[in-house]
C-alpha positions as a LaTeX table, in Angstrom:
\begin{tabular}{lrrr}
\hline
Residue & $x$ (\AA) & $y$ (\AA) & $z$ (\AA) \\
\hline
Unk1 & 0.00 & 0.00 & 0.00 \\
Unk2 & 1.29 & 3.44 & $-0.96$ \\
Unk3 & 1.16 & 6.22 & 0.93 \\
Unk4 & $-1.22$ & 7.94 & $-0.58$ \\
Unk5 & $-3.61$ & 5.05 & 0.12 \\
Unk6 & $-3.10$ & 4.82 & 3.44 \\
Unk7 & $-3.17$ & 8.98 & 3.96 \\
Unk8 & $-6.60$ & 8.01 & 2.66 \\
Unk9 & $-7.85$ & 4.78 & 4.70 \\
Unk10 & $-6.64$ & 6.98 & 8.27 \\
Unk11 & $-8.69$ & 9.93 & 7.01 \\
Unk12 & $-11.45$ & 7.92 & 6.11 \\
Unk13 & $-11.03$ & 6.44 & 9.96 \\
Unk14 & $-11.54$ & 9.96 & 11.20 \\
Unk15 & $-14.76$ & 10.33 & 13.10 \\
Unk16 & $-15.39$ & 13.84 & 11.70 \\
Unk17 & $-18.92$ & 14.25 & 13.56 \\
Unk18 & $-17.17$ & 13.98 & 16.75 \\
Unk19 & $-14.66$ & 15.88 & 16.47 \\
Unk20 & $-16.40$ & 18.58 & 15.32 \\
Unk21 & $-18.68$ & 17.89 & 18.27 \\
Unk22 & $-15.70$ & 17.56 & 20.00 \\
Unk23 & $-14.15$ & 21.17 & 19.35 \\
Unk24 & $-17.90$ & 22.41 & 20.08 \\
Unk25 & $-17.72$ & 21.06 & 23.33 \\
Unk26 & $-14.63$ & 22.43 & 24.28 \\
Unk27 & $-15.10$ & 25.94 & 23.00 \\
Unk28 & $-18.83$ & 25.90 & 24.62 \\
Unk29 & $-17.33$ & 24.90 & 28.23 \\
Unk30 & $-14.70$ & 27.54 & 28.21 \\
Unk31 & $-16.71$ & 30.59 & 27.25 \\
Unk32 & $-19.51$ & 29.25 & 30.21 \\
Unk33 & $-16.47$ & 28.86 & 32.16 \\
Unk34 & $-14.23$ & 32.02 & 31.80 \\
Unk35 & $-17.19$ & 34.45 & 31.24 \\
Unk36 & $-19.32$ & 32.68 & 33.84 \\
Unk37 & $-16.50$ & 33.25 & 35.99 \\
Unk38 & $-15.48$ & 37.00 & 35.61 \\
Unk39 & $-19.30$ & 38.01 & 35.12 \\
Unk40 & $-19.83$ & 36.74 & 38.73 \\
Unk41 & $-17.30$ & 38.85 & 40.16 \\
Unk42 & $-18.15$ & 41.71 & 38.17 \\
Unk43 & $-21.82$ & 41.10 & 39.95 \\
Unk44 & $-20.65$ & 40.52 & 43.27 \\
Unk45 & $-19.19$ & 44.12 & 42.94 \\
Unk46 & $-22.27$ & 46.28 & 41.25 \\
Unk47 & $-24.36$ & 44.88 & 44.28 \\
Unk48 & $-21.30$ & 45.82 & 47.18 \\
Unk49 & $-20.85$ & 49.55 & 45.29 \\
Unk50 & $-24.67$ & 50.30 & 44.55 \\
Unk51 & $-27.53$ & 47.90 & 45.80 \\
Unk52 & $-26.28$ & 46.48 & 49.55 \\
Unk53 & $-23.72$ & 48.67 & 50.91 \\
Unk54 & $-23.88$ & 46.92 & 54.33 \\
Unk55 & $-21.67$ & 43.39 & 53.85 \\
Unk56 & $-24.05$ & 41.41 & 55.89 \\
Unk57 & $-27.19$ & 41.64 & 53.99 \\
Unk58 & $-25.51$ & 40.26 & 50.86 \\
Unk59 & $-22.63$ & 37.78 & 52.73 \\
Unk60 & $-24.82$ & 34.34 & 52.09 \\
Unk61 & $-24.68$ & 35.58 & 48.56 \\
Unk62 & $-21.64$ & 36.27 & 48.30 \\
Unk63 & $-20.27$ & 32.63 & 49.35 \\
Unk64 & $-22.55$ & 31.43 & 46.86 \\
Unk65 & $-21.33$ & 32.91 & 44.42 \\
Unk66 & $-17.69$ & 32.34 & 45.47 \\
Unk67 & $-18.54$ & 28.32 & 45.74 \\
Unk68 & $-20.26$ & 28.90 & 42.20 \\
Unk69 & $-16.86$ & 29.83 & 41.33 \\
Unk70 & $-15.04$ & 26.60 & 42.31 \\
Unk71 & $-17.67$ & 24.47 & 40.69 \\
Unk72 & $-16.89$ & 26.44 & 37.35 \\
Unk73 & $-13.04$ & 25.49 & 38.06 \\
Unk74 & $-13.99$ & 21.51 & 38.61 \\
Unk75 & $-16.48$ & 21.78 & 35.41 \\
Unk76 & $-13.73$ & 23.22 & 33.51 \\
Unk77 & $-11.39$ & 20.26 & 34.37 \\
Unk78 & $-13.87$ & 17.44 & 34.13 \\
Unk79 & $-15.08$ & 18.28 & 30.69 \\
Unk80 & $-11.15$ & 18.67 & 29.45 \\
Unk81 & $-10.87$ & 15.56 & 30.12 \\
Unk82 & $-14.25$ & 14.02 & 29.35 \\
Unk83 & $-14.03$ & 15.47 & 26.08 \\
Unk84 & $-10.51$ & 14.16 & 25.18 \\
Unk85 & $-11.66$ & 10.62 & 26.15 \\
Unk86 & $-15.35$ & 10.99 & 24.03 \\
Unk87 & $-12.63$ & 11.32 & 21.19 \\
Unk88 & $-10.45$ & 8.70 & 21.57 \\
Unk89 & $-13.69$ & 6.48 & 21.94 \\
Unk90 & $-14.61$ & 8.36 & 18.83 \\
Unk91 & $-11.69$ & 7.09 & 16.66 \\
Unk92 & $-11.72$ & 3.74 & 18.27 \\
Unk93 & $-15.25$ & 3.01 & 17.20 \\
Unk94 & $-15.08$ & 4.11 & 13.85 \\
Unk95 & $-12.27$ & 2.24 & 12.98 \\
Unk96 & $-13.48$ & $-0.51$ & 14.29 \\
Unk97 & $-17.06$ & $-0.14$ & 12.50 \\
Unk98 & $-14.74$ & 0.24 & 9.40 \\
Unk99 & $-12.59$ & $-2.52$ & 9.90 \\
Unk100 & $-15.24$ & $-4.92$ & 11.46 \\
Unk101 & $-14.10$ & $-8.11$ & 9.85 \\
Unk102 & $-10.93$ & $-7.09$ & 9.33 \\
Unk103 & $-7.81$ & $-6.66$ & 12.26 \\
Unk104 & $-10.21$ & $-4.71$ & 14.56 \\
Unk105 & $-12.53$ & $-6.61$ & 16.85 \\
Unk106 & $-15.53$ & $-5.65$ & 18.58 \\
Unk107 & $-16.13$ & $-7.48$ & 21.87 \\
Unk108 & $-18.75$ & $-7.17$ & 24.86 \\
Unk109 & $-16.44$ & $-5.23$ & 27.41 \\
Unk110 & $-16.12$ & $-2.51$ & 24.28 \\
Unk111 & $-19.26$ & $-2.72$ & 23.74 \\
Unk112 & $-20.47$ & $-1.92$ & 27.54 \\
Unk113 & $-17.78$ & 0.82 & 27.64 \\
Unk114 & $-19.24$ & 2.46 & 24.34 \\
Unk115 & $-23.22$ & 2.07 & 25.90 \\
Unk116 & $-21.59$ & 3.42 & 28.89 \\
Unk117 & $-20.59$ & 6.56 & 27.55 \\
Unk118 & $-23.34$ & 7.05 & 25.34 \\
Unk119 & $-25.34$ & 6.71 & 28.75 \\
Unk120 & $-23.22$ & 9.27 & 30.59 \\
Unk121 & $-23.26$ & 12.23 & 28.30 \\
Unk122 & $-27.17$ & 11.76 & 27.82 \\
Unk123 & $-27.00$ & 12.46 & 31.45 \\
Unk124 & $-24.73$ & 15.50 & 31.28 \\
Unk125 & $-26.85$ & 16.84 & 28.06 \\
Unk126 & $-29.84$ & 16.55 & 30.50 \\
Unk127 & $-27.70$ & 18.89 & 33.00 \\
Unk128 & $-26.13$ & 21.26 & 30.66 \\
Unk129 & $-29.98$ & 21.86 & 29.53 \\
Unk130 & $-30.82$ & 22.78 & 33.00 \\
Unk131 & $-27.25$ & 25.01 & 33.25 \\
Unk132 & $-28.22$ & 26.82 & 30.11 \\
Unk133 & $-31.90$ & 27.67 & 31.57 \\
Unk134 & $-29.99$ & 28.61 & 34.92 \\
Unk135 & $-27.53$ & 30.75 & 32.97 \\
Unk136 & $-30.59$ & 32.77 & 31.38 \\
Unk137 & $-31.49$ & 33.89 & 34.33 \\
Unk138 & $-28.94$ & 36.76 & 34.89 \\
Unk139 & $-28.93$ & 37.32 & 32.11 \\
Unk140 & $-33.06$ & 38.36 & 32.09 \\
Unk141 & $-32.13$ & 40.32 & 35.27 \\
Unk142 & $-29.21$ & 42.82 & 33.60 \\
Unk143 & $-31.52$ & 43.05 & 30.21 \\
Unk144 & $-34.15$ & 44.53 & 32.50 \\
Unk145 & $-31.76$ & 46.75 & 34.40 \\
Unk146 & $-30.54$ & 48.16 & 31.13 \\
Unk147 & $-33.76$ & 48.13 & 29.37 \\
Unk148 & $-34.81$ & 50.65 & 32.65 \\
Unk149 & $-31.83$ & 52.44 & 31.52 \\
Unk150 & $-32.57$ & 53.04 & 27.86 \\
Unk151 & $-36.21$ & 54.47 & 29.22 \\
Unk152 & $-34.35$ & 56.93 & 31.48 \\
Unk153 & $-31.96$ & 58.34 & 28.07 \\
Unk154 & $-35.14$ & 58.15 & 26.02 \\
Unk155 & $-36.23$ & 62.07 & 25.23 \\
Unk156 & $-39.26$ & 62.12 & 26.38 \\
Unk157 & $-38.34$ & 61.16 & 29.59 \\
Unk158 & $-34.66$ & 62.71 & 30.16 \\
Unk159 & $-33.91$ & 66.11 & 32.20 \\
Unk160 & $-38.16$ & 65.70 & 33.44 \\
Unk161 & $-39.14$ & 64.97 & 36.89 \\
Unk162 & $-40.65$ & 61.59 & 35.89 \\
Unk163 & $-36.91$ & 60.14 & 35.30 \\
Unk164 & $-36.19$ & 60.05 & 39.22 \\
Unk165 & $-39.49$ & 58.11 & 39.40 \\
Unk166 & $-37.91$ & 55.59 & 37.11 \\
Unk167 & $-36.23$ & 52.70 & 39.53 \\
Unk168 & $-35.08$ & 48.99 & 40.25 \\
Unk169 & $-35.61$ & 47.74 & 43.02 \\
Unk170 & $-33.04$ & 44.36 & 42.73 \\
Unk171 & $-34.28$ & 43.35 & 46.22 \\
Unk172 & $-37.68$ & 41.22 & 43.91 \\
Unk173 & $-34.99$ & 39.00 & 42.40 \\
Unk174 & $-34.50$ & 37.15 & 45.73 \\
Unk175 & $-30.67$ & 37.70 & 45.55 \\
Unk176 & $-30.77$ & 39.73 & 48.50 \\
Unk177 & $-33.03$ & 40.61 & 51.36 \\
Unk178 & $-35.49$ & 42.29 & 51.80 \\
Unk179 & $-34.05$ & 44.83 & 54.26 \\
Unk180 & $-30.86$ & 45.65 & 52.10 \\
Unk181 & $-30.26$ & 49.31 & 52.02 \\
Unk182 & $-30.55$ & 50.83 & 49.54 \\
Unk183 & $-31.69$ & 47.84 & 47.38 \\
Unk184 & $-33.62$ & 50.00 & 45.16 \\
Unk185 & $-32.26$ & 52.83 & 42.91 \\
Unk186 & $-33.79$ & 55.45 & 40.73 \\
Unk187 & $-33.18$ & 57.73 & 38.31 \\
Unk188 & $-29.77$ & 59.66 & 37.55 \\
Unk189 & $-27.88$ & 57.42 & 39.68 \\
Unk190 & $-29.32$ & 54.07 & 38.33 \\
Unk191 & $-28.40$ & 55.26 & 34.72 \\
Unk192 & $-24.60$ & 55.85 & 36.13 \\
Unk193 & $-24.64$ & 52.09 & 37.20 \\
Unk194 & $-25.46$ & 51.44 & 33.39 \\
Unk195 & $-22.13$ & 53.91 & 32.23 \\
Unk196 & $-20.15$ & 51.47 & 34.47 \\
Unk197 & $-17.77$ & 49.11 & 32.98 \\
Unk198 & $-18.60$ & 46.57 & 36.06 \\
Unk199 & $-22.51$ & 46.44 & 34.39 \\
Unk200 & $-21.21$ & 46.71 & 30.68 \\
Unk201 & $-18.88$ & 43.50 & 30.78 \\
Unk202 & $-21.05$ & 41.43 & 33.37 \\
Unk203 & $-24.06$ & 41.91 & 30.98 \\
Unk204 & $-22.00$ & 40.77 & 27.73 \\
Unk205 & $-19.96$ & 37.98 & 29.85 \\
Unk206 & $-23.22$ & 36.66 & 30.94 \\
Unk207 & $-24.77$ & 36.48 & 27.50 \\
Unk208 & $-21.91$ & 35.07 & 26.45 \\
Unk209 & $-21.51$ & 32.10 & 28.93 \\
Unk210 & $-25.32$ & 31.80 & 27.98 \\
Unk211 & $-24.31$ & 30.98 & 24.81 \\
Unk212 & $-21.75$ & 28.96 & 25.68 \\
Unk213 & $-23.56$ & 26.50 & 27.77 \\
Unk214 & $-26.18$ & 26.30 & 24.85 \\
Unk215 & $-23.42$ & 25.32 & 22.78 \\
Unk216 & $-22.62$ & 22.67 & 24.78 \\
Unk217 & $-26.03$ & 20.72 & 25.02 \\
Unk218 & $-25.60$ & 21.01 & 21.25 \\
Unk219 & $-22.20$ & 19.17 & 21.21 \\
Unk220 & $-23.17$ & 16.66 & 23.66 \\
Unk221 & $-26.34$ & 15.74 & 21.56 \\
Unk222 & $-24.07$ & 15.77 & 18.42 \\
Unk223 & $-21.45$ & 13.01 & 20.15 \\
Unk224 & $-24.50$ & 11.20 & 21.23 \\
Unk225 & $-26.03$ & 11.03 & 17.36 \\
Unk226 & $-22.71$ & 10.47 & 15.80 \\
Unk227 & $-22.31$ & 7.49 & 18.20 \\
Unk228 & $-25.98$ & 6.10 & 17.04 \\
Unk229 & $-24.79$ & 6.59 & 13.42 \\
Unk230 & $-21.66$ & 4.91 & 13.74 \\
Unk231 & $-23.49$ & 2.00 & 15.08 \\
Unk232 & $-26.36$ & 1.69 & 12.77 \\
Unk233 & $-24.08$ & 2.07 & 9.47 \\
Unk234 & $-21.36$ & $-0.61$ & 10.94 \\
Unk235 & $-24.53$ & $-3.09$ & 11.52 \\
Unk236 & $-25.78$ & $-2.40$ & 8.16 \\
Unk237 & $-22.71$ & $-2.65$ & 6.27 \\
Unk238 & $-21.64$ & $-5.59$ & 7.87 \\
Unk239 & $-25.31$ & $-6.85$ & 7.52 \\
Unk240 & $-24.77$ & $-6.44$ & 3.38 \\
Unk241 & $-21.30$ & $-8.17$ & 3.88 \\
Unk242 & $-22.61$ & $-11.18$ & 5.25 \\
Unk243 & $-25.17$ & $-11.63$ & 2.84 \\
Unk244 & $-28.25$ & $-10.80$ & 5.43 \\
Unk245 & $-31.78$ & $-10.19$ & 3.98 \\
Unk246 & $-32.94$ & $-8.15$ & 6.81 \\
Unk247 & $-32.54$ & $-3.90$ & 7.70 \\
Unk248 & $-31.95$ & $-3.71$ & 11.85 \\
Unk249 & $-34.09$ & $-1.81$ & 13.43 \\
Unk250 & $-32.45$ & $-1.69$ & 16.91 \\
Unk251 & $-29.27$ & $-0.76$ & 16.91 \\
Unk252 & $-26.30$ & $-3.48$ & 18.07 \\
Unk253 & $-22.50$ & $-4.54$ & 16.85 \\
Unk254 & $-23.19$ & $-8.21$ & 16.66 \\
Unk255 & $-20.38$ & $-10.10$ & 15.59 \\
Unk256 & $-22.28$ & $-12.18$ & 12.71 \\
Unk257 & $-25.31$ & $-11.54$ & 11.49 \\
Unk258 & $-27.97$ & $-13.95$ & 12.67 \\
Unk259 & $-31.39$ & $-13.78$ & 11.85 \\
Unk260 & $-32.57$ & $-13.93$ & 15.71 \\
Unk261 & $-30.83$ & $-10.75$ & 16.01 \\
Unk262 & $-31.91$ & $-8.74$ & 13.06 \\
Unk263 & $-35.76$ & $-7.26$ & 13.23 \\
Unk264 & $-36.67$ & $-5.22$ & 10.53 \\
Unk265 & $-37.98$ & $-5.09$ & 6.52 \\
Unk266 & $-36.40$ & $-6.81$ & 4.00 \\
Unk267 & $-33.57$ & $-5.79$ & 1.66 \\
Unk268 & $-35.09$ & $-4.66$ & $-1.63$ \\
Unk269 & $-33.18$ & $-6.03$ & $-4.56$ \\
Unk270 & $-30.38$ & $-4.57$ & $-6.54$ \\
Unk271 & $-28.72$ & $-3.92$ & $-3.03$ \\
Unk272 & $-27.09$ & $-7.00$ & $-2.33$ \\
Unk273 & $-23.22$ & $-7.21$ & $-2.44$ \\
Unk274 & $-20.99$ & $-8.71$ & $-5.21$ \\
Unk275 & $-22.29$ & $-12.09$ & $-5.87$ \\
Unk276 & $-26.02$ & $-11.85$ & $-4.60$ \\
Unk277 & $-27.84$ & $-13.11$ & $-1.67$ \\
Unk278 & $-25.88$ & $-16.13$ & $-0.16$ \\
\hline
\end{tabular}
């Protein structure tokens, strides 16, 4: 074999759906990550400067937050490596789908590993769904703070009296009590919290590592299809190999193909391999 050939037989071993996936995942988890992470801080210090001046009315949020933090570090590391090994099990299963009756082998412990994963990042798709819903939430609470803003520069309602009628009151979120001072601020000096960097970049980091986390679910959902599809075109190919009759409808890596494990409608003909039904 020259090397052109086999340039061509490893490319065509590359599973290009996950790594795409892959890359996805990666860039997803470290824009939730790093934004999520400077966005909090940046929030942690609007609400010490403007909306709870006293440090015990906002210290239980502010360990949150700081604990939120870690958890962001800990994501960040599982998922570097989680995503590294959803690759390698990438490449190893389609070369092996590829190369089923040839030097690569599928067995039972592969198999359970493969089913294993495939159960495992359902489970963190079904969390990253209910991150990205969680991440939406600040970001609903600065889009209302700085749609209040835009009212207070609109003409007809700067230099009147109405605009110091015009106030948030950040106490109805529930992120801090109910007997913060000041809590709630109108007018000029809510619309100088919006001409702060601290509110700018927060807002944008927050949309951002919305974003991101939505990106995620998507590349968790893509490894889990690619996997399916890997499957169901190694069964079928190796079904027309083998000279089965039969289109699987659930989806398996047997190592022959039996007719007690194939359900499904029959081959039309004209599709049979080289030599016909055997």
């Amino acid at each position: 074999m020259g090397c052109f050939e086999c340039c061509i037989k490893c490319l065509g071993g590359v599973p290009y759906a996950s790594l795409v996936a892959t890359i996805l995942c990666f860039s997803g988890v470290a824009l939730f990550c790093g934004c999520g992470h400077v966005a909090l801080a940046g929030t942690v210090a609007i609400l010490e400067q403007h909306f709870s001046t006293n440090t015990s009315d906002h210290a239980l949020l502010s360990e949150v937050i700081q604990l939120m933090q870690y958890v962001i570090y800990g994501i960040a590391s599982f998922f570097f490596l989680y995503g590294i090994i959803l690759l390698a099990e990438g490449f190893y299963t389609t070369s092996a789908v590829k190369e089923l009756h040839g030097e690569f082998k599928t067995t039972a412990c592969g198999r359970c590993i493969s089913g294993m994963f495939v159960f495992l990042t359902y489970v963190l798709g079904v969390a990253w769904l209910g991150v990205f819903g969680f991440s939406a939430v600040p970001v609903f609470m600065f889009y209302n703070i700085w749609s209040t803003c835009e009212v207070i520069k609109s003409p007809q309602t700067n230099g009147t009296a109405a605009v110091e009628q015009i106030c948030v009151d950040i106490r109805q979120y529930g992120i801090i009590p109910w007997n913060a001072f000041p809590g709630k601020i109108c007018g000029s000096a809510l619309e100088n919290i919006c001409n702060t960097n601290e509110f700018y970049m927060s807002y944008h980091l927050f949309i951002v590592a919305c974003a991101g986390a939505g990106a995620t679910v998507i590349a968790l959902y893509g490894v889990i299809f690619s996997t399916h599809y890997r499957d169901f075109t190694g069964v079928w190919k190796s079904c027309l190999q083998e000279g089965a009759t039969t289109i699987p409808t659930a989806v398996s890596l047997p190592n022959s193909c039996s007719s007690d494990l194939l359900l499904g409608a029959t081959v039309p003909n004209g599709i049979y391999p080289t030599g016909g039904p055997r």
